[in-house]
Residue, then its C-alpha position, 0 to 999 in steps of 0.5 A: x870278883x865272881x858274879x852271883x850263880x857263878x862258879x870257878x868252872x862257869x865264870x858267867x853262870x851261864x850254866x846255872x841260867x840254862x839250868x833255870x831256863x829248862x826248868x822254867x821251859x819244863x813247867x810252862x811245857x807241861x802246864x800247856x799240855x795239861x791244860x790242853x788234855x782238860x780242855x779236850x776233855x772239856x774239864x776247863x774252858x777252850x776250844x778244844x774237845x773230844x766230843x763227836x761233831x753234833x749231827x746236823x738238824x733235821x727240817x722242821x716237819x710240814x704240819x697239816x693243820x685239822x679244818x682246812x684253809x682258816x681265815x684269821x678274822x679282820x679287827x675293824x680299825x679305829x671307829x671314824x664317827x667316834x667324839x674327838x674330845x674338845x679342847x676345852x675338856x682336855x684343857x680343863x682335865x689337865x689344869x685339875x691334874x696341874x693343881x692336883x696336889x696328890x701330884x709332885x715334880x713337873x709333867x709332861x702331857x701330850x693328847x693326839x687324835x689317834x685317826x688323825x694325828x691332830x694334837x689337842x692338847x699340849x701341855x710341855x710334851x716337848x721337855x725331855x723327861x725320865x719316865x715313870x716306872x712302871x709301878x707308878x703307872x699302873x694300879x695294884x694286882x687285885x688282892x684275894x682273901x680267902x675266906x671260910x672256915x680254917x682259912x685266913x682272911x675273914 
C-alpha cells in the first residue's frame, strides 16, 4: 500500500512534502518582506521607517516680560472674625432637608468650620455613597431669547 502523495519513485512522499514546505516557506518569506517594505515606508504600522531622524528641539527662548520685576498680589485667606453658624441652625436646616419631600433616597451631610476644622454638624457623613452628577448639582446655564423684530423668541 502507498500512502496518499506518494508515488512508486517517492514511496513516502517526501518529495511532494519538501514541495509544499518550499512554497509555504516561499510565501511567508515574501509576505515578510512585503510587510517590511510598507512598514519602512510607513504604509502599515511597525517600527520600522525611512524617514530621517527628527532634528533635536531647540531650548525654549528666554522671555523678557515689559514693566519689570511684577509682584503676583496676595489673596487675604480665610476672615477669622467671620460667624460660625450654630449648631442649632445647621440642625434645623438639615432636618428641613431630611423632610423636604422634592428630596429621594438617603443623604449623607457633613458641615466643618473651614479655619478650624471643627465639625458642626454630621448628619451620617460616614456611609459611603456614589455621588450625585454633576448635573444634579448644579443649576441650569442661564437661557437667552433673543428678541426684536425677525428674530425668535418674544
Amino acid at each position: 500500500m502507498v500512502a496518499h502523495g506518494a508515488t512508486d519513485e517517492d514511496p513516502g512522499g517526501a518529495v511532494g512534502l519538501r514541495r509544499r514546505t518550499t512554497a509555504t516557506v516561499a510565501v511567508l518569506a515574501v509576505a515578510l518582506a512585503g510587510y517590511g517594505t510598507a512598514d519602512a515606508a510607513d504604509l502599515v504600522p511597525g517600527v520600522l521607517t525611512t524617514d530621517p531622524v527628527p532634528a533635536e528641539a531647540r531650548p525654549f527662548p528666554d522671555v523678557e516680560m515689559p514693566g519689570g520685576d511684577l509682584v503676583a498680589p496676595t489673596v487675604p485667606g480665610p476672615d477669622e472674625t467671620a460667624p460660625v453658624p450654630g449648631a442649632a441652625a445647621l440642625s434645623e436646616l438639615t432636618t428641613a432637608l431630611e423632610q423636604d419631600h422634592r428630596r429621594t433616597g438617603t443623604f449623607g451631610l457633613v458641615v466643618a468650620d473651614g479655619i478650624t476644622g471643627e465639625v458642626l454638624v454630621d448628619h451620617d457623613g460616614g456611609t459611603p455613597r456614589t455621588p450625585a452628577p454633576p448635573s444634579r448639582c448644579s443649576p441650569p446655564p442661564p437661557r437667552s431669547t433673543p428678541s426684536g423684530p425677525g428674530r425668535l423668541g418674544g
